[in-house]
C-alpha positions in Angstrom: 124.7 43.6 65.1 125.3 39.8 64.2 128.1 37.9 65.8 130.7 37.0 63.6 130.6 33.7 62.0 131.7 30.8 63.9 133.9 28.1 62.9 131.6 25.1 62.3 132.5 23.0 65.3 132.1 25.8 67.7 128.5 26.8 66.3 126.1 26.6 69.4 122.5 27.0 68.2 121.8 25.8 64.2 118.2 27.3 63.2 116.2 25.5 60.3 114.4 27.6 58.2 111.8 26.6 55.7 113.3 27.1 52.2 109.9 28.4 50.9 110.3 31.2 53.4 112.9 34.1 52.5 111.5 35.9 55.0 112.0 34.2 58.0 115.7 33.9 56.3 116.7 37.6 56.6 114.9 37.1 60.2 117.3 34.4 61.4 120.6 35.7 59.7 119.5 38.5 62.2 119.1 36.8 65.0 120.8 34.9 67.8 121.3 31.8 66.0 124.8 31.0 65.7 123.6 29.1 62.0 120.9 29.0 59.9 120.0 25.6 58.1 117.9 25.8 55.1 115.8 23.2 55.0 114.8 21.6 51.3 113.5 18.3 53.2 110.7 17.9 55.8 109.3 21.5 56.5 108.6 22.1 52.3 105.6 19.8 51.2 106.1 17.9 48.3 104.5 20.1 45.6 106.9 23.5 46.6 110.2 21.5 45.8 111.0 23.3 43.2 110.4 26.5 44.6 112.4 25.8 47.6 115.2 25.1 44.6 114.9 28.0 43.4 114.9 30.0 46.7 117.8 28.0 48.0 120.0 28.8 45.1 119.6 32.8 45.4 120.5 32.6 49.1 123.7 30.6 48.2 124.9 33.2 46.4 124.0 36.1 49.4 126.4 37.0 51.1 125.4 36.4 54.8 126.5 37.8 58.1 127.0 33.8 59.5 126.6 30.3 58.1 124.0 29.0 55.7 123.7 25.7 55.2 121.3 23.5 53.4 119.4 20.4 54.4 118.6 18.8 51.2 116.8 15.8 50.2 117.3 12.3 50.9 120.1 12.2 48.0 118.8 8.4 47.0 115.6 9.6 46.0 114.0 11.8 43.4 113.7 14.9 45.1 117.3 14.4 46.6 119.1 14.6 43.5 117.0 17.3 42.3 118.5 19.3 44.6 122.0 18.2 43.7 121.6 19.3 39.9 119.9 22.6 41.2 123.2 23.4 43.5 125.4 22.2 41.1 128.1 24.9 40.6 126.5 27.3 43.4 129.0 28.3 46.5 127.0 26.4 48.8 128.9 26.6 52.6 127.8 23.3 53.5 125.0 20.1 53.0 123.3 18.4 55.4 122.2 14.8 54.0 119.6 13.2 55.8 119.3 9.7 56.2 123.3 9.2 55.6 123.3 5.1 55.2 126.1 4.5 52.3 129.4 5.9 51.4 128.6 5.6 48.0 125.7 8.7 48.9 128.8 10.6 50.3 130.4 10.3 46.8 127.6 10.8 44.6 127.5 14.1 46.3 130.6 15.3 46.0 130.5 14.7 42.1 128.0 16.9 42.2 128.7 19.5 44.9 132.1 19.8 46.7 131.4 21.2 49.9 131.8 20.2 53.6 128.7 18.1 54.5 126.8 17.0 58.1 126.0 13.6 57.7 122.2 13.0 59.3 122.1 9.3 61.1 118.8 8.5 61.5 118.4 4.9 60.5 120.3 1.8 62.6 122.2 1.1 59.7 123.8 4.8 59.6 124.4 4.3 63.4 125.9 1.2 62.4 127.8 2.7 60.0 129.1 5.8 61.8 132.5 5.8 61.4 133.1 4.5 58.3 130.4 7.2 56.6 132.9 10.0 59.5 135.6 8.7 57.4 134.7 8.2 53.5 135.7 11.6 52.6 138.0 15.0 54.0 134.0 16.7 53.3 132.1 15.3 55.8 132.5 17.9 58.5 129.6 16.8 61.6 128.1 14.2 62.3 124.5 13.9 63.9 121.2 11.8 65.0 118.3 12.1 64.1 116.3 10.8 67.1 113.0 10.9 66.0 113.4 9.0 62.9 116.2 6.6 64.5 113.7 5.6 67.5 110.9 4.7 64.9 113.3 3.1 63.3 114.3 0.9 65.8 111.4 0.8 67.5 111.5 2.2 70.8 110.5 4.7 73.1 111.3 6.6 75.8 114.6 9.1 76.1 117.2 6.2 77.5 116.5 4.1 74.7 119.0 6.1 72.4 121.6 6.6 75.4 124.0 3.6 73.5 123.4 5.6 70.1 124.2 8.5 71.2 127.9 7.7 73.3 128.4 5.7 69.9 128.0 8.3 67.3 130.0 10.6 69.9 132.6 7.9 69.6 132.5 7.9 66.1 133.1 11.4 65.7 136.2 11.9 67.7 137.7 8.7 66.2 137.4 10.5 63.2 138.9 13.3 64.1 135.3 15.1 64.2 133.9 18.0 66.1 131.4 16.6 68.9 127.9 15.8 67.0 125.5 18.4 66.5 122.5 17.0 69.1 119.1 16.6 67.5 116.0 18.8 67.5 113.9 19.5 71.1 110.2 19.3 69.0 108.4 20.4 72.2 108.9 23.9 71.3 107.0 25.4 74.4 108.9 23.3 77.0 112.0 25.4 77.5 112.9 23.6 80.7 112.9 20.0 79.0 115.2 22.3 76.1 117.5 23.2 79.0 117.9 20.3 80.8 118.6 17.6 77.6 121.0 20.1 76.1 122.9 20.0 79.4 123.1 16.7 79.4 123.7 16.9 75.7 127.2 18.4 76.5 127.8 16.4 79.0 127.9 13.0 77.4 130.1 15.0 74.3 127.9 16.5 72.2 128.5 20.2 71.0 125.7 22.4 69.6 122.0 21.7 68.7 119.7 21.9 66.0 116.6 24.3 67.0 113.0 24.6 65.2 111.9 28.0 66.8 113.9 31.3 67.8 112.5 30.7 71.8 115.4 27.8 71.8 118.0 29.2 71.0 118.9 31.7 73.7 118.6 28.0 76.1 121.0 26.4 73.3 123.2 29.0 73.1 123.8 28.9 77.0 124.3 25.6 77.8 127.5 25.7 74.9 128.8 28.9 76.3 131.4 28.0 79.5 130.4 29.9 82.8 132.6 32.6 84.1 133.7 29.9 86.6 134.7 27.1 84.1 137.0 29.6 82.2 138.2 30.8 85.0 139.2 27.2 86.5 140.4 26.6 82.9 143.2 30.0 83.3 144.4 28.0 86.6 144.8 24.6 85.1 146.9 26.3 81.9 148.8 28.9 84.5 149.6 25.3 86.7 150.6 23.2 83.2 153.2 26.3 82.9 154.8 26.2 86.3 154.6 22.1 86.3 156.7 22.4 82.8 158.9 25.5 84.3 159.8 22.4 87.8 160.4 19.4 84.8 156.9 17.6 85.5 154.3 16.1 83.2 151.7 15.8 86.2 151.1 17.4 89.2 148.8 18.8 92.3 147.0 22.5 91.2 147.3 25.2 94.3 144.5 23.6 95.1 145.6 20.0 95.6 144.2 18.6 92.6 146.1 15.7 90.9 146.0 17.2 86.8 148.0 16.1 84.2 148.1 16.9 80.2 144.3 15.3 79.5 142.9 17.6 82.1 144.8 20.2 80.3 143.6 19.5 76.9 139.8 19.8 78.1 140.4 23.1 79.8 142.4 24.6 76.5 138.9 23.3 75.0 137.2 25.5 77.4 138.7 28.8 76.8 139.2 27.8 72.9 135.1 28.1 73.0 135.2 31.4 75.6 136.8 33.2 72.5 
């Protein structure tokens, strides 16, 4: 039996899905995959657009046992606003937009579909612009990279190169009030270990959830965003220590183990068993 749906900042594992392919649809709805992306953009080839139009509007109107969202085109071209007049008027859960540069995209897509959005950074000027495109409309819901296109973009290679990109698009989403950023695709599907080990350091530099290509990833994915027996279980002391520190007058104080806490290592412990469910 599926999970039940997840609110969109907790989602853990977000699996694209060819939009020419209803049947690897009904396979990820009934898989681990916390999400399932429907993908318009890069995985359909150029002459199957309108196909994958028409496919993505029946599943939009499915009813689905967890989210489906929609990568569309790049909303500046042709093909992206193709898609828009195709999902016009459809109960679509949510857009991704690839190649998010302007505010002026964000708008144009709301005229045409109201619905939250995940805004795709993939360029340095949508890097540059992070927190003003986090903040052009209540829609825009996540925020992500896209690390393959960004480095050609920029021009560089090798993992570290994005490190600065990555803490600033973090930034940008909590200054916006934002769920951690969706991290980008692992595209070495049969190196699990590589999988394991970026996601971890993924969450560890604020990220939350990832974007996977194959159903191998996501049990990895799903992991690394699920807090260890021992992290909610420090988490319960912290909160049952905040109680008795409020219950003696105090703000901050030493845990029974002789730990100095006070309300922001609090907050990220709520955060902890928020996500254990």
């Amino acid at each position: 039996m599926s999970s039940a749906p997840r609110a969109t900042g907790t989602v853990r594992s977000w699996l694209y899905v060819p939009a020419t392919r209803p049947d690897l649809l009904d396979k990820a709805m009934a898989g681990p995959a916390d999400a399932v992306v429907l993908d318009l953009e890069d995985s359909v080839p150029r002459n199957r657009k309108d196909e994958a139009r028409a496919h993505a509007v029946k599943a939009v109107a499915a009813l689905w046992p967890k989210p489906l969202w929609l990568r569309v085109n790049q909303v500046r071209l042709p093909e992206g606003r193709a898609d828009l007049d195709a999902l016009a008027g459809t109960p679509v859960q949510g857009l991704r937009l690839p190649k998010c540069e302007s505010p002026d995209e964000i708008r144009a897509v709301l005229d045409r579909v109201d619905t939250p959005l995940h805004l795709l950074l993939e360029t340095a000027l949508g890097v540059e612009r992070a927190f003003e495109l986090a903040t052009t409309a209540p829609q825009v819901a996540l925020l992500s990279l896209g690390e393959t296109d960004l480095a050609a973009d920029l021009r560089v290679s090798g993992d570290g190169a994005l490190d600065w990109a990555r803490a600033r698009v973090v930034n940008a989403a909590r200054a916006a009030g934002l769920a951690g950023p969706v991290q980008s695709v692992w595209t070495d599907v049969a190196d699990v270990e590589g999988l394991t080990a970026d996601t971890e350091r993924a969450r560890a530099r604020g990220f939350f959830g990832r974007s996977v290509i194959h159903p191998r990833q996501i049990p990895p994915v799903n992991a690394a965003f699920t807090p260890r027996p021992e992290e909610v279980e420090e988490a319960r002391r912290l909160v049952d220590s905040l109680r008795r520190a409020q219950d003696a007058g105090s703000a901050a104080w030493l845990d029974d183990r002789g730990r100095f806490v006070d309300p922001a290592v609090v907050a990220r412990a709520r955060w902890v068993l928020h996500l254990a469910g």
